[in-house]
C-alpha positions as CSV (number, residue, x, y, z in Angstrom):
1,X,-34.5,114.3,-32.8
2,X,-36.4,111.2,-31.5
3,X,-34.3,108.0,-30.5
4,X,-33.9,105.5,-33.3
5,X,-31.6,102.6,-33.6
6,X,-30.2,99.7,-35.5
7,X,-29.5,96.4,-33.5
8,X,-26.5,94.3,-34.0
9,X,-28.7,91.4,-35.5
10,X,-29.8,93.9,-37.5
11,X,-26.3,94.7,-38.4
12,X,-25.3,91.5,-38.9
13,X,-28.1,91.6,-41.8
14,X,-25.2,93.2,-44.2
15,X,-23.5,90.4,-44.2
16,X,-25.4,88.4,-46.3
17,X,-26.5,91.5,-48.8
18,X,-24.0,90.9,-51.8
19,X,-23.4,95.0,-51.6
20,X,-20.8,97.5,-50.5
21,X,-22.1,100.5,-48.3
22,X,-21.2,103.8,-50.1
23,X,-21.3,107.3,-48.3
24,X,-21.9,110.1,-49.7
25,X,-22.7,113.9,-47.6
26,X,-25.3,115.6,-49.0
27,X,-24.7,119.1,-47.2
28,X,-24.4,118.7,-43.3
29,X,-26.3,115.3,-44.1
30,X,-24.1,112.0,-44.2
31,X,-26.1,109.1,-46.9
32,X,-25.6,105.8,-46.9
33,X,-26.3,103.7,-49.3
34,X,-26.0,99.6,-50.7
35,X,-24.0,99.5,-54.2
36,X,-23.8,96.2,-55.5
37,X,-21.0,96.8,-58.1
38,X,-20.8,95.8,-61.4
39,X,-19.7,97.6,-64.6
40,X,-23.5,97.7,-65.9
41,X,-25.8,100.9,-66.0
42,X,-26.8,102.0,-62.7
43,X,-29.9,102.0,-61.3
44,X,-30.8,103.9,-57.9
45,X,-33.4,102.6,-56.0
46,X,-35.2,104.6,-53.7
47,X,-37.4,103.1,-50.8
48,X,-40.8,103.3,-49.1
49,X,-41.5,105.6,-46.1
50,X,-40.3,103.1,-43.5
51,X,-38.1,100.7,-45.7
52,X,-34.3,101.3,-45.3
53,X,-31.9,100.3,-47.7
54,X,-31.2,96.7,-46.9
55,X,-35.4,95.8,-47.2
56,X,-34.9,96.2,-50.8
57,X,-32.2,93.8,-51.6
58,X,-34.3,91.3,-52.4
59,X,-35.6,93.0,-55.4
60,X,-31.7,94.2,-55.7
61,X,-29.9,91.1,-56.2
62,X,-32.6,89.8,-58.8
63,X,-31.2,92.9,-61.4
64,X,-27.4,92.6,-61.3
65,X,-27.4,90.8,-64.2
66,X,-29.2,94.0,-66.2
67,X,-27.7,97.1,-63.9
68,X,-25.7,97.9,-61.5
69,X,-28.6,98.4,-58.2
70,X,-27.4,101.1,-55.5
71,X,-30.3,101.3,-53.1
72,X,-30.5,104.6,-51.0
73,X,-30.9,104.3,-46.8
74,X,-33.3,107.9,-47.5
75,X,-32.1,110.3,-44.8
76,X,-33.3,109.8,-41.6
77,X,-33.9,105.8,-42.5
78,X,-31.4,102.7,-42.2
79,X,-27.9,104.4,-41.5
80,X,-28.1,107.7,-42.7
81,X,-28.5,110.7,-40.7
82,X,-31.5,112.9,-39.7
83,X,-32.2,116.1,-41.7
84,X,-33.8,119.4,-41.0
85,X,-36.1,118.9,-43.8
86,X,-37.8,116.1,-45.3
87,X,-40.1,117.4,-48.2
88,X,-39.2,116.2,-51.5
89,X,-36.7,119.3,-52.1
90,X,-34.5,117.9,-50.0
91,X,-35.4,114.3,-50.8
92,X,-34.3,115.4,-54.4
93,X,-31.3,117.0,-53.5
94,X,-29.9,113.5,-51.6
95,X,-30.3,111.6,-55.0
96,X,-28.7,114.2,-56.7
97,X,-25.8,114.1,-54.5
98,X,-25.8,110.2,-54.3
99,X,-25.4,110.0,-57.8
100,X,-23.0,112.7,-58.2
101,X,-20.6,112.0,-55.7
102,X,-20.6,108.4,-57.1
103,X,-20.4,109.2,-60.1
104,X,-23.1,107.4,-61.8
105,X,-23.5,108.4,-65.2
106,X,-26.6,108.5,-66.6
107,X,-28.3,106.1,-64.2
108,X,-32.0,104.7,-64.2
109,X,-33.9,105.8,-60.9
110,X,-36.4,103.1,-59.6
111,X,-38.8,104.5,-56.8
112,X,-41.6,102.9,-54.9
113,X,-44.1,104.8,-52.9
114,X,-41.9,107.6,-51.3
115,X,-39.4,107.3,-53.0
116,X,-41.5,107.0,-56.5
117,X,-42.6,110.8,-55.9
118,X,-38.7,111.6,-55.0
119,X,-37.7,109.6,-58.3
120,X,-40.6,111.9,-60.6
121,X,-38.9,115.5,-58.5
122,X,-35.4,114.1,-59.3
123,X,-36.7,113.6,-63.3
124,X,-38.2,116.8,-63.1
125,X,-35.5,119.1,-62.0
126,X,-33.3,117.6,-64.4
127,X,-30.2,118.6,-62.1
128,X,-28.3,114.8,-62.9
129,X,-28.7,113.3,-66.5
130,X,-31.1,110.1,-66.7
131,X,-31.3,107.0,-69.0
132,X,-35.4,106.8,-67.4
133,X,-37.5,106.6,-64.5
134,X,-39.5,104.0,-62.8
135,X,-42.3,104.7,-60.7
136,X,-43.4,102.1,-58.4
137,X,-46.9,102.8,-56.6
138,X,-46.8,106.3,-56.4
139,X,-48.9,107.9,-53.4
140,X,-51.4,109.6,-55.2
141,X,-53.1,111.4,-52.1
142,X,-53.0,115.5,-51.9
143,X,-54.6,118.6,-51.4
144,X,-58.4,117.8,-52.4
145,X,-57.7,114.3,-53.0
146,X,-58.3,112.7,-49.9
147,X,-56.0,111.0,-47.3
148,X,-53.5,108.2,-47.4
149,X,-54.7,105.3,-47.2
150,X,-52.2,104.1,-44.2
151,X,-52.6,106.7,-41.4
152,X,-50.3,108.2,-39.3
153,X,-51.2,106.4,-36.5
154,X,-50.4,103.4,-37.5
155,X,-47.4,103.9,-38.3
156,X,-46.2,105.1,-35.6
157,X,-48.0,102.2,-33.6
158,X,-45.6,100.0,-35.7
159,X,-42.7,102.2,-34.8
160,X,-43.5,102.3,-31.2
161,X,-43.5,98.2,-31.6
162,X,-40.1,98.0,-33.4
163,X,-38.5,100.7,-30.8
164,X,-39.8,98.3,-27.9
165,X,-38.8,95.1,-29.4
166,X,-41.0,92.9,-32.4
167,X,-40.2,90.1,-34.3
168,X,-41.0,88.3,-37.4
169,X,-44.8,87.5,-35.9
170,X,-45.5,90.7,-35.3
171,X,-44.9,91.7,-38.1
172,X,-47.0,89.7,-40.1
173,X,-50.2,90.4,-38.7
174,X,-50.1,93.4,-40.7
175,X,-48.1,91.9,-43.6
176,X,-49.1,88.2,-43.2
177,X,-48.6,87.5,-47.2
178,X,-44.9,89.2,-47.1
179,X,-41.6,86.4,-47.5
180,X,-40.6,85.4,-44.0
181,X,-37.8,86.7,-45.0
182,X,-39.1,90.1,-45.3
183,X,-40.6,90.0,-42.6
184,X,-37.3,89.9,-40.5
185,X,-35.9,92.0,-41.7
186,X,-38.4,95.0,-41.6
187,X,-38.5,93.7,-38.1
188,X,-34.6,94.3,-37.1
189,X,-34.4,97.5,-39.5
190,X,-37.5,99.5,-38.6
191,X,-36.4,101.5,-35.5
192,X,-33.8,102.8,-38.0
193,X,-36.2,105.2,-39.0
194,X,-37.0,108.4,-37.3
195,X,-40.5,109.7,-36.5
196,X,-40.0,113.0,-37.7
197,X,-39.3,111.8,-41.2
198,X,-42.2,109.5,-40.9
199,X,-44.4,112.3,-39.6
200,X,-43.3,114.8,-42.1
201,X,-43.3,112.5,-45.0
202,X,-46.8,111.0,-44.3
203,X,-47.7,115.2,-44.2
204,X,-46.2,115.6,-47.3
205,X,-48.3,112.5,-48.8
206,X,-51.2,114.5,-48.0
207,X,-50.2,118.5,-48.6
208,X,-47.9,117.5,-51.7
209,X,-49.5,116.6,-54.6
210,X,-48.2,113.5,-56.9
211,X,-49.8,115.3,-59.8
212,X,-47.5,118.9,-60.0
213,X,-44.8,116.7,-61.0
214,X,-46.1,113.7,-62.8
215,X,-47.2,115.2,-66.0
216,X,-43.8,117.1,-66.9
217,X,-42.1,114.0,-65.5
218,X,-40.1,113.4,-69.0
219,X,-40.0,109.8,-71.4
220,X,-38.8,107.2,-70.9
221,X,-41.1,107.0,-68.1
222,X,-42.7,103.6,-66.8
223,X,-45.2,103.3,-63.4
224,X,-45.8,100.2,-62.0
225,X,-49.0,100.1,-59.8
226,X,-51.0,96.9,-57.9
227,X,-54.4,95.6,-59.0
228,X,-55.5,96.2,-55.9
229,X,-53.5,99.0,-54.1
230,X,-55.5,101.3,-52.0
231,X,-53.3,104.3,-53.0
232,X,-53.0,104.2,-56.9
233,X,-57.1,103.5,-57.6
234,X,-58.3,102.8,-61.1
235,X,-59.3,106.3,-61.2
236,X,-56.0,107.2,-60.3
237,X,-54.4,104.6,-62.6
238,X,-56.9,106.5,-65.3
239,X,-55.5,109.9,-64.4
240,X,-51.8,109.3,-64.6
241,X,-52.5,108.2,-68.0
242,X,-53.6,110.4,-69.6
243,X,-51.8,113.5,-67.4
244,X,-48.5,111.7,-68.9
245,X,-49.4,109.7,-72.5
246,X,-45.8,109.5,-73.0
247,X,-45.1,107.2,-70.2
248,X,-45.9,103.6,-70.0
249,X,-48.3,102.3,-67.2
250,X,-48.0,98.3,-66.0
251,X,-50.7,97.1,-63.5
252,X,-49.6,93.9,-61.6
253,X,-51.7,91.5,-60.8
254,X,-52.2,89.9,-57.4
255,X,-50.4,93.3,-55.8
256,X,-51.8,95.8,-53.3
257,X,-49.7,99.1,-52.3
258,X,-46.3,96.8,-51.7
259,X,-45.9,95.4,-55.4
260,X,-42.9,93.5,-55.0
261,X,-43.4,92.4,-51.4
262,X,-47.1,90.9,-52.4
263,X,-46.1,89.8,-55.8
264,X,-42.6,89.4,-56.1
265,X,-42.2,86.7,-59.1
266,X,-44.7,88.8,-61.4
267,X,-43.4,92.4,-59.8
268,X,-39.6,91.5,-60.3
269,X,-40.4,90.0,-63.6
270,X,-42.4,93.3,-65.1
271,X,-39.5,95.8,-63.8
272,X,-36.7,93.8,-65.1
273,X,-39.2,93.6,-69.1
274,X,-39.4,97.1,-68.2
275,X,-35.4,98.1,-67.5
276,X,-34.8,96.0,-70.4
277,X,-36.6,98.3,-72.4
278,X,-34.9,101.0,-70.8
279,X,-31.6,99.9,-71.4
280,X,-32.4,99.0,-74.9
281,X,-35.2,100.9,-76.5
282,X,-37.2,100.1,-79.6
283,X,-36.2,101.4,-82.5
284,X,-40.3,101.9,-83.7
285,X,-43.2,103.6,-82.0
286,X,-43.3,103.5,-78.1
287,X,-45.9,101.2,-77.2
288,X,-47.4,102.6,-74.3
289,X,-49.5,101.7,-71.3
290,X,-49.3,97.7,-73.2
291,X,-49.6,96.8,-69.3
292,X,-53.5,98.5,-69.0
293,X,-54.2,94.7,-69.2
294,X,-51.7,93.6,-67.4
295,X,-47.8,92.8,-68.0
């Protein structure tokens, strides 16, 4: 296992996310995760391949008037441990245990990138009882369909950058559009993550393909993807559509692979039209796809 760590200003992040860490062991594996209470249907959030828990509270604390968010740190991410395995079997079987040992009944799952292909396994295996799933920029790389757009390398240059020390700056010469906000804090948090689950993961982009699971991934069923993201393509867009005519597709303008981090007014405002929806579905036909045009 490679070193990884969390600084105390990094630490000293919690205290301004309006949340309660939860742990939860999902076999030998200890998972932590950001509930921010409430009495309202949950919704479990899953992050991005480098984003631990705490990089998604902005999109968080924007719901708690519709759900009740609890954002997963993904194993080896944020402060939950390592694991021996980190294809999406065992990404699965986290959520699974996240939301049984909190006891989440019927919750809504919200994934982006990674954690949108963990959030269509978790629908899939139907192993915990869902009100619907939201898909959030899927990667739609695999077998015969060409690499991720992000290499591995650079990833692990940005790692190698956050284990020796970055900052805000740094940061934003690869994500110059992000809030400053944002960019702190993926600044503090990122050596939290471990480079084998960054290696493996970025292997499993590439050897695992999106599309085994996305057609049987059952209604209600929403993806949100960017105009411009490099890894859901029009003709990818095109594809999910009509592998999956049940489920809903909204494009968002003004958004590349990290929807709510390049858009977040128009992002934020389609999920929460679309977990509306969710939480109170339409009594005639489904209207789907509605967002081909936009949302």
């Amino acid at each position: 296992m490679t070193r990884r760590s969390v600084p105390q200003s990094a630490l000293a992040d919690l205290a301004d996310v309006p949340a309660t860490s939860r742990w939860v062991r999902s076999g030998d594996v200890r998972l932590h995760a950001l509930d921010y209470g409430g009495d309202l249907p949950a919704l479990v959030v899953l992050p991005g391949i480098t984003s631990p828990a705490i990089t998604m509270d902005f999109v968080a604390r924007e719901l708690t008037d519709l759900v009740r968010p609890v954002v997963l740190d993904v194993r080896g991410r944020g402060l939950s441990d390592e694991g021996d395995g980190y294809g999406l079997a065992e990404y699965a079987e986290d959520t699974e245990a996240l939301i049984t040992r909190l006891g989440l009944d019927r919750p809504l799952l919200l994934g982006h990138s990674m954690g949108a292909r963990i959030a269509a396994a978790v629908a899939v295996r139907a192993k915990v009882p869902l009100r619907g799933t939201v898909l959030a920029d899927p990667p739609m790389s695999g077998p015969d369909r060409g690499p991720y757009p992000t290499t591995r390398e650079v990833f692990l240059r940005q790692l190698a950058e956050a284990r020796r020390g970055t900052d805000a700056d740094e940061v934003a010469v690869s994500w110059p559009t992000w809030p400053r906000r944002e960019q702190e804090l993926r600044a503090r948090w990122l050596s939290s993550c471990a480079e084998e689950a960054i290696v493996a993961t970025h292997h499993g982009f590439e050897h695992e393909d999106f599309f085994d699971w996305w057609p049987k991934v059952p209604g209600p069923a929403h993806l949100l993807y960017g105009a411009d993201s490099p890894v859901v393509t029009s003709d990818g867009a095109r594809e999910a559509a009509e592998s999956n005519p049940a489920a809903a597709l909204h494009r968002i303008p003004g958004a590349g692979h990290m929807i709510f981090w390049d858009a977040p007014a128009t992002a934020t405002a389609t999920l929460r039209t679309v977990l509306t929806a969710l939480l109170s579905p339409p009594t005639g036909p489904h209207q789907r796809d509605q967002a081909r045009g936009g949302s």
